[in-house]
C-alpha positions as CSV (number, residue, x, y, z in Angstrom):
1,X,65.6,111.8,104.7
2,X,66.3,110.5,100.9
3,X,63.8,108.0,100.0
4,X,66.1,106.8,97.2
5,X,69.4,105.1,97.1
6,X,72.3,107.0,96.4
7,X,73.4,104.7,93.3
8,X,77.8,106.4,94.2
9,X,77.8,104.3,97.2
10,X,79.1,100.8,96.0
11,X,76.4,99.0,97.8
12,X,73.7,101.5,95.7
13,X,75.4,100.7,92.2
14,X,76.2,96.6,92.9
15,X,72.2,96.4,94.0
16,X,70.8,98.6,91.1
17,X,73.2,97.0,88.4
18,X,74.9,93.3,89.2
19,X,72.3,91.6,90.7
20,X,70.4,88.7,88.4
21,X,67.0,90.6,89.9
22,X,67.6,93.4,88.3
23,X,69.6,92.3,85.1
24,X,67.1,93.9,82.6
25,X,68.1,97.1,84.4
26,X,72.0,96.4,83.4
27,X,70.6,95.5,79.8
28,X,68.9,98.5,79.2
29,X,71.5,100.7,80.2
30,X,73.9,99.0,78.1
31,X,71.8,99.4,75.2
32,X,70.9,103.1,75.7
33,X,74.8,103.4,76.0
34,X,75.5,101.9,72.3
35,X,72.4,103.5,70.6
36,X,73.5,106.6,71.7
37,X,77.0,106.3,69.4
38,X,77.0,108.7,66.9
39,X,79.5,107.4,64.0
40,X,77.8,105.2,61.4
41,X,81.1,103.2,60.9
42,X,80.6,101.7,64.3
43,X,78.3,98.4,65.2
44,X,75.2,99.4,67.9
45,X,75.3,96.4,69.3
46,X,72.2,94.9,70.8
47,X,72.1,92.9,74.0
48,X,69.6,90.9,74.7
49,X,70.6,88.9,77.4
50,X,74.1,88.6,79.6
51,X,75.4,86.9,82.2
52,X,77.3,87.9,85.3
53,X,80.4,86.8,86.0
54,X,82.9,86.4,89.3
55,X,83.6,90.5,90.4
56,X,87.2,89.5,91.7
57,X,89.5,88.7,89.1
58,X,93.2,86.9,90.2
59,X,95.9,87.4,88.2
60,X,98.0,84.9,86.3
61,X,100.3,84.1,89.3
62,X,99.8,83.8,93.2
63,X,101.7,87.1,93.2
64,X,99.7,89.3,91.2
65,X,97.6,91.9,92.2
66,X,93.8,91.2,92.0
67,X,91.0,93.2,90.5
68,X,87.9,93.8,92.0
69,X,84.9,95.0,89.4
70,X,82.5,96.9,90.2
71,X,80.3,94.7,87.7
72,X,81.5,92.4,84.9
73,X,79.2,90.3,82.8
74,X,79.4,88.1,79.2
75,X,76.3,89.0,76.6
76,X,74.9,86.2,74.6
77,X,77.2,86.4,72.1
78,X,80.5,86.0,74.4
79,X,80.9,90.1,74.3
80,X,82.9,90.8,78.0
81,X,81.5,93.9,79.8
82,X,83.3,95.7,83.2
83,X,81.1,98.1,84.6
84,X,83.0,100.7,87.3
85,X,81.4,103.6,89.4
86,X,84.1,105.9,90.6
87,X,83.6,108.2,92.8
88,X,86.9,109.9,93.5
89,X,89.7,111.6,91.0
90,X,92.1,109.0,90.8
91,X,95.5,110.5,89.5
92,X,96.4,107.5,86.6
93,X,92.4,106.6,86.4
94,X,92.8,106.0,82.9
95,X,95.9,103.8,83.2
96,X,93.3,101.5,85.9
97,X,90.4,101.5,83.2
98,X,93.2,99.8,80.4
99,X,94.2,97.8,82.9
100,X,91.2,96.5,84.0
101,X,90.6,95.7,79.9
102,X,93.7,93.8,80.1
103,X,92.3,91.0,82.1
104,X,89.2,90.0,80.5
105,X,91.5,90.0,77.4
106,X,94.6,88.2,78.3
107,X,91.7,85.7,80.0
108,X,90.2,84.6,76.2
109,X,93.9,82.8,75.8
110,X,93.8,80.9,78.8
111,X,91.9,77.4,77.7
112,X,92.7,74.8,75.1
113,X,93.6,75.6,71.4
114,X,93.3,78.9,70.5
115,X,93.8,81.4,66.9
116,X,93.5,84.6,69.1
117,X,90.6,85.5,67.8
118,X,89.3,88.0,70.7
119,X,85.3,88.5,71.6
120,X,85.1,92.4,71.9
121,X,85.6,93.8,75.9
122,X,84.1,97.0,76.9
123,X,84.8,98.7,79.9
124,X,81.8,101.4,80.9
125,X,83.5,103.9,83.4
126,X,80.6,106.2,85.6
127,X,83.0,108.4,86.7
128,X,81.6,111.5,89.5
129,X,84.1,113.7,88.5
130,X,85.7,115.1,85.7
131,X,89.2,114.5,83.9
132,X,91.9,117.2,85.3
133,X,91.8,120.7,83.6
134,X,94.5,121.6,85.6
135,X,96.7,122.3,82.2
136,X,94.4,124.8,80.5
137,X,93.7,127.1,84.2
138,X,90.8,129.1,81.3
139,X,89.1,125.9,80.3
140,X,89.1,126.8,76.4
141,X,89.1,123.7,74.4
142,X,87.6,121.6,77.3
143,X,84.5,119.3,75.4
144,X,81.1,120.1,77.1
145,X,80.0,116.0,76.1
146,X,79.6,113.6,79.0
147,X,79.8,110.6,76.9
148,X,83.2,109.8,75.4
149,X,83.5,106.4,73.6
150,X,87.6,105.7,72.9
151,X,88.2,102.7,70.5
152,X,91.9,101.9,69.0
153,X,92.5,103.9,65.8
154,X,94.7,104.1,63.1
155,X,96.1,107.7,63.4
156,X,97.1,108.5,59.5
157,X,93.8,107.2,58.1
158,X,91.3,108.0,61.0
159,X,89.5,104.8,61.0
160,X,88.9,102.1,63.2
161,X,91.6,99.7,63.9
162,X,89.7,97.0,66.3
163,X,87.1,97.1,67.6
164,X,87.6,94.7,69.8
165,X,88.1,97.1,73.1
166,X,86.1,100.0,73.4
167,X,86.2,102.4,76.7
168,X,83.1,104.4,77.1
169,X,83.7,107.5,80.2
170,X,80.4,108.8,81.8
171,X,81.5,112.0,83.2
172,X,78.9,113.1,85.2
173,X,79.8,116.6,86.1
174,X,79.2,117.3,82.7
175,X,75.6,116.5,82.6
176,X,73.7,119.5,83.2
177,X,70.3,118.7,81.3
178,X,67.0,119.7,83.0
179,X,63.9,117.0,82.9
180,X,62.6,118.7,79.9
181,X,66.0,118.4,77.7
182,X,66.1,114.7,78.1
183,X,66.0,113.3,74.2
184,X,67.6,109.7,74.3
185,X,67.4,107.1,76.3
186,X,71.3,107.6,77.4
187,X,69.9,111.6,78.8
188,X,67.3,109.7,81.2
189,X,70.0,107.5,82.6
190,X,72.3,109.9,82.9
191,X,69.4,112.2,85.0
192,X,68.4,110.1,86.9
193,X,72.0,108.2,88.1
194,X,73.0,112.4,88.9
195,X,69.6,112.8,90.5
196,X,67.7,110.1,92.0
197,X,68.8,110.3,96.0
198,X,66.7,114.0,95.7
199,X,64.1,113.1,94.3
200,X,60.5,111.9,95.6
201,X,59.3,110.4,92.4
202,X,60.0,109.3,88.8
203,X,59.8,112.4,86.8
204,X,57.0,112.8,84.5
205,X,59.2,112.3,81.7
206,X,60.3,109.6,81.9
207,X,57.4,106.5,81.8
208,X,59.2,103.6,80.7
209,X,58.6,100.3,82.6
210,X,62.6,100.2,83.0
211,X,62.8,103.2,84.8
212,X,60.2,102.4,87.2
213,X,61.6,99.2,88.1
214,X,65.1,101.2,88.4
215,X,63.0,103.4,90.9
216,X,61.6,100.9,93.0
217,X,64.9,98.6,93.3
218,X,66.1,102.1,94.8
219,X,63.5,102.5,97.1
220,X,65.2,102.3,100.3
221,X,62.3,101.4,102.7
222,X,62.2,98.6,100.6
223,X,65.4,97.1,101.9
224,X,65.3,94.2,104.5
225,X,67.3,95.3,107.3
226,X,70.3,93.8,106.8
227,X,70.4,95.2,103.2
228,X,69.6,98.7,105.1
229,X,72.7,98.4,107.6
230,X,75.1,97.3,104.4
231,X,73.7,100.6,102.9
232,X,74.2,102.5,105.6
233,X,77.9,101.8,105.9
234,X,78.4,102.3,102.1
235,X,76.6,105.6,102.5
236,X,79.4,106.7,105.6
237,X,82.4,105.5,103.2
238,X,81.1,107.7,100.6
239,X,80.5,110.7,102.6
240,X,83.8,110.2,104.1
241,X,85.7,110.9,100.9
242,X,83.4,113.7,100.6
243,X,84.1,114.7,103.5
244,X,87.7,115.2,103.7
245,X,87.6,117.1,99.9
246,X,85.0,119.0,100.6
247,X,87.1,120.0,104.1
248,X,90.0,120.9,102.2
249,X,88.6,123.1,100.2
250,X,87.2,125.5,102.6
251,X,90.0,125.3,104.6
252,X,92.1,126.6,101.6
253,X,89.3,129.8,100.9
254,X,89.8,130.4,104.8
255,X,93.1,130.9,104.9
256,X,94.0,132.5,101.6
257,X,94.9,131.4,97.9
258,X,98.4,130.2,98.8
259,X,99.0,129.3,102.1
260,X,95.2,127.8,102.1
261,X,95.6,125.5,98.7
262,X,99.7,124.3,100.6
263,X,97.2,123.5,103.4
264,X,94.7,122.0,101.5
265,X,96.8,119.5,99.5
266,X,98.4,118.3,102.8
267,X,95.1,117.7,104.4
268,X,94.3,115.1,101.6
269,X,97.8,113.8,101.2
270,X,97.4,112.8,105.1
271,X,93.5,112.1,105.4
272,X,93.2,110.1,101.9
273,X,96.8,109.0,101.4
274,X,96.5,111.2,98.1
275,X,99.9,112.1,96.3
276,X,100.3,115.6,96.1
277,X,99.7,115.5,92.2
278,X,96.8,113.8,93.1
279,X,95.9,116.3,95.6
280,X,96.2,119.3,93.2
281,X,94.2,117.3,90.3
282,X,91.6,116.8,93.1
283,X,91.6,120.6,94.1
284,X,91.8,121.6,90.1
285,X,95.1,123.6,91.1
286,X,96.6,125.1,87.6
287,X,99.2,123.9,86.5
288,X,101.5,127.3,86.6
289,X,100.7,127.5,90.2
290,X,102.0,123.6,91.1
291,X,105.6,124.3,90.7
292,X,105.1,127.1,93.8
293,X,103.2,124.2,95.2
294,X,105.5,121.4,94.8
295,X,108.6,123.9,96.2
296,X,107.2,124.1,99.1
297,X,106.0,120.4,100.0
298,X,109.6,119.6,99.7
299,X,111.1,122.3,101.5
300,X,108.5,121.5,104.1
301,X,107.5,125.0,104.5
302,X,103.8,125.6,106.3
């Protein structure tokens, strides 16, 4: 049995990261996350304290859709911060992350007299998967970095436009760094997010005081009951996506490249409600093999 939480599950994430116990543990993340920006031209901003804020966000009429953050907090300084764990390849994920900056944007406009001057939004995405390579089937070209940070830029001149949005993506099938490669702050997050429901202690490593706290908020025979039941339902949902990919996939090796991958999309188009694009992203089908693929969904052929 794990003795740690698995931090995918939403109840792991929302207990590690947006609760007020545990909001040095947000602040220090944060802050590994800017420190670890490379470009000289752009701020490392410092946080030294934050605030959290509502998770469910309405929209401007009774119509609207709402949005539901994962976290979302204000800085000192007014800074707006959405913090999102996702699990599962979503096939327009990057259409919900500008989305989701839309709001605590359009939000700044809503009260009294206003110039439009913005505080800056950032939206940190913890994504356990990465983005489609379905286009490039050799996966030349592909990035190895884990940590993109994607700011509005002026295309002729190469420089920063704003910086009043910035996306950061944390894609976490990147990391592959062993306990001894960890040399920033950003690595020993990153391990231990990817790691901590298999392991039985904090690695030698890694000694700050932030990390052990992070260790023991994860402790799960730490958890009052009724925090261990709300765990324990989080941990089904999450297995249950898991689950139903993970099913699809052998069902596809079992029955042979073709007819197994036709099967495979349709077992997640039924079980997760998946479109079949979304399906084939999931499944990392290339993209010369989806027009086969999408001939035969709507033919209806087996």
């Amino acid at each position: 049995m794990e003795k740690y939480i698995n931090p995918y599950t939403d109840f792991g994430f929302k207990r590690l990261f947006g609760t007020e116990p545990n909001k040095a543990i947000l602040i220090e993340f944060l802050n590994a996350l800017f420190e670890a920006e490379q470009d000289p031209a752009i701020d490392r901003h410092v946080i030294t304290d934050l605030t959290y804020l509502p998770g469910e966000q309405l929209g401007i009429l009774e119509t609207d859709r709402r949005a539901v953050f994962d976290v979302y907090c204000q800085t000192a300084s007014g800074k707006k911060i959405v913090v999102e764990m996702q699990n599962s390849y979503q096939q327009f994920y990057k259409d919900r992350v500008i989305h989701y900056s839309s709001i605590p944007i359009y939000e700044q406009g809503l009260r009294g007299r206003w110039n439009f001057e913005l505080n800056a939004v950032y939206v940190v995405s913890i994504m356990n998967f990465s983005f489609s390579k379905s286009s490039d089937e050799s996966g030349e070209g592909t990035p190895k970095y884990y940590h993109t940070r994607v700011m509005l830029m002026d295309t002729r001149e190469k420089t920063i436009f704003s910086d009043k949005l910035t996306l950061f993506f944390l894609e976490m099938k990147k990391f592959d760094k062993t306990e001894s490669e960890l040399t920033t702050q950003l690595d020993k997050w990153m391990y231990l997010l990817k790691n901590i429901d298999r392991l039985m202690a904090l690695p030698k490593g890694i000694s700050e005081p932030v990390f052990m706290q992070f260790m023991e908020q994860a402790e799960i025979a730490r958890f009052t009951r009724e925090e261990r039941q709300r765990y324990d339902r989080s941990i089904m949902a999450y297995r249950d996506v898991e689950n139903s990919v993970d099913t699809a996939r052998v069902e596809g090796m079992e029955k042979g490249r073709n007819e197994g991958f036709l099967a495979s999309i349709r077992l997640l188009m039924d079980n997760m409600q998946m479109t079949a694009e979304h399906a084939m992203d999931v499944l990392e089908i290339p993209e010369k093999m989806r027009v086969m693929y999408r001939s035969s969904l709507a033919d209806g052929k087996p």
